[in-house]
MIVOBA-174985 format. One record per residue: residue in three letters; x, y, z of N, C-alpha, C in turn. Coordinates in steps of 0.1 Angstrom, whole numbers, plus 5000, padded with zeros to 4 digits. Each point is the difference from the previous one (the first is absolute). Layout:
// residues N
ALAXYZXYZXYZ ...
This chain:
// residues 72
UNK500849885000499250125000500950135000 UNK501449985002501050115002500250054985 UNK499549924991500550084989500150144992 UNK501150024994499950154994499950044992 UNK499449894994499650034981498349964999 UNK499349954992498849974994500149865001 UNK499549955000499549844998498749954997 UNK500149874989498549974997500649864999 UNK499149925008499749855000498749934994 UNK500349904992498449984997500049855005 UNK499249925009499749905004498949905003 UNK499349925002499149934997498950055013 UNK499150034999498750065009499749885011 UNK500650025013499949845007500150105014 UNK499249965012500250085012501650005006 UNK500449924996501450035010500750094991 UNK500350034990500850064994498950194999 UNK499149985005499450155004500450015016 UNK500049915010500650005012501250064998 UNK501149944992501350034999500350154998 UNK499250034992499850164994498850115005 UNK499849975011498950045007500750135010 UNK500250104991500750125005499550154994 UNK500250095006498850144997500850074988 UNK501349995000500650054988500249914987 UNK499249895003500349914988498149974993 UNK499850054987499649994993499549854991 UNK498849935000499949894998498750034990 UNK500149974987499150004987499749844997 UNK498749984997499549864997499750034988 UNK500649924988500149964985499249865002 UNK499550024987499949824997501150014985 UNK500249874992500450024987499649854999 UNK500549964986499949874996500649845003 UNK499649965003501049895005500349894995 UNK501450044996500449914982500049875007 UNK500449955010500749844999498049944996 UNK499050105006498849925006499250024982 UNK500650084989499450014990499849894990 UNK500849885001499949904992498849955003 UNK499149975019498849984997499250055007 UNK500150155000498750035002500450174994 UNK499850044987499850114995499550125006 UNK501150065004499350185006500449945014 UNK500649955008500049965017501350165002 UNK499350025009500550165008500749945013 UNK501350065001500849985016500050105008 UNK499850015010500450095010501050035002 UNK500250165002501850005001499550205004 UNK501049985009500750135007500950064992 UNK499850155003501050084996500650125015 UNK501249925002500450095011501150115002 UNK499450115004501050115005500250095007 UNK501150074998500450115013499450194989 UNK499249954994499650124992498349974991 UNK499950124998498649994995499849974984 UNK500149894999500649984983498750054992 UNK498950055007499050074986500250125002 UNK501550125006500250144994500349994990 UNK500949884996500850044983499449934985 UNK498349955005499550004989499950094995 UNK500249964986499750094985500650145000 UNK501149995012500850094999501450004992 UNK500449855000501350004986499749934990 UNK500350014986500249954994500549874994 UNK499549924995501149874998501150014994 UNK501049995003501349964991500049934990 UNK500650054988500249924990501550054995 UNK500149874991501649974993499550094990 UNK499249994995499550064984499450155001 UNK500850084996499750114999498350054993 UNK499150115004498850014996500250064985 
């Protein structure tokens, strides 16, 4: 928790690992996404998964740009 930079962890949505991160300066986002291994049989199955941090990661929406190699 002493850290002096930014950090983002992304990990599987399960109570102990919100215990573990269960602190007032840390930031915990619930995602679902797709869940490839479980796609072979059952089409569209969604995982639970955390996004954790020491910052508010929806200020820097649609505030930068994507990077590209290829000039516009």
């Amino acid at each position: 928790m002493g850290i002096k930079g930014k950090f983002l962890v992304s990990y599987n949505d399960c109570p102990e690992i919100r215990e573990i991160w269960d602190d007032p300066n840390i930031n915990i986002e619930e995602i679902s996404r797709l869940n490839n291994l479980a796609q072979r049989y059952e089409g569209g199955c969604q995982y639970a998964e955390l996004l954790i941090s020491n910052y508010d990661t929806t200020q820097r929406v649609g505030t930068i740009d994507q990077l590209s190699f290829f000039p516009a």
